[in-house]
N, C-alpha and C positions, 0 to 999 in steps of 0.2 A: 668463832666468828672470823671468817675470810678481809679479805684487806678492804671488799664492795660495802661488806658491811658494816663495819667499823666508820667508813668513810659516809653513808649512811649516818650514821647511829653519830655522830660529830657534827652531820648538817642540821639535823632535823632535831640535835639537843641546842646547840647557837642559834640557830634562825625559825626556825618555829617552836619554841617551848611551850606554848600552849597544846600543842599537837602531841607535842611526846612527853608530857607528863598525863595525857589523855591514854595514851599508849598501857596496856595491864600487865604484860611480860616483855620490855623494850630486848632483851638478852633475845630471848626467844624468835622475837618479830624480826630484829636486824641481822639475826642469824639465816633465817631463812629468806629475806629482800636480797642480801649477800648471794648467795648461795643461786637465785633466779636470775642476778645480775651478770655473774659468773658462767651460769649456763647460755645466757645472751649474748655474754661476750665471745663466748668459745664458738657457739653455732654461727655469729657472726665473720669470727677470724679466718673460719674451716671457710667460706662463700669464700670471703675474698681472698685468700687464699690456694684455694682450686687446687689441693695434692701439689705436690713434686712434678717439676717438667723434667723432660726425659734429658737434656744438656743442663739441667741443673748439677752442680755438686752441691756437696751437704753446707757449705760453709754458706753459701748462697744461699741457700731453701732455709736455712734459720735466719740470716737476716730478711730476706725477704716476709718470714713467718711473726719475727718480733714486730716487723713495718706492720704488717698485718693488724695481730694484736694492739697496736698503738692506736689503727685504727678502729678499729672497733670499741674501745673501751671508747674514743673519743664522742663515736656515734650512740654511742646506749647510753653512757653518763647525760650527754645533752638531753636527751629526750626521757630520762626516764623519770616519774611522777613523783617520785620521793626526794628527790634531789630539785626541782622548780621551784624557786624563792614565792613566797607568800606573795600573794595579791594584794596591792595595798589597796585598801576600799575606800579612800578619801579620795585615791587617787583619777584623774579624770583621761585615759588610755585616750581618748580625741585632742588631747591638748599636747602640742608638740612645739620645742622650743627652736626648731629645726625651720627657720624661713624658704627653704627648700625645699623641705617634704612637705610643707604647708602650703605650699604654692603646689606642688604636686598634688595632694592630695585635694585642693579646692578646685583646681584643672580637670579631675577625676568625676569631682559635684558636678562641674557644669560640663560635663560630655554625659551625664549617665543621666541628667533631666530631659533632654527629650524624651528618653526608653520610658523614663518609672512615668510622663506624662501620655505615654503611648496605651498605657495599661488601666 
């Protein structure tokens, strides 16, 4: 199991235990989510990355390769399905303790009721 996976198989035995003891061969599964993660991460590096420029030297093209790589793990780790903290279901996602985004977002209500009274 790769270093995705493991990292994986760590989140999903802490913070969703219901899910991975649900799981029938966890060895197996996080070997191969690693393994998908890894391939994301590389096909992601390789874009942003773009080969070797032609006034690069090498010492260059691997830092710029490792920046790379930093970012792309950073962008597949975020998004990817296995690693998103559990939904809490008590929880109420319109209640916000933020009197800011709360005024934002009720300023949001009353611009978008003429439309939804339009229809």
């Amino acid at each position: 199991m790769n270093r995705y996976g493991q990292m994986v198989y760590e989140h999903h035995s802490t913070f969703r235990p219901t899910e991975f003891a649900q799981i029938e061969n966890p060895t197996m599964f996080f070997t191969e989510a690693g393994e998908e993660i890894q391939a994301a991460v590389t096909e992601l590096r390789d874009q942003i990355l773009a080969g070797q420029r032609p006034w690069e030297d090498l010492d260059d093209y691997q830092r710029r390769s490792s920046q790379a790589l930093n970012e792309a793990e950073e962008v597949i780790l975020a998004d990817h399905h296995l690693l998103q903290p559990m939904p809490d279901e008590d929880e109420d996602l319109t209640q916000v303790d933020d009197p800011i985004l709360t005024s934002y977002y009720r300023a949001l209500a009353t611009a978008a009721e003429p439309l939804s009274q339009a229809f």
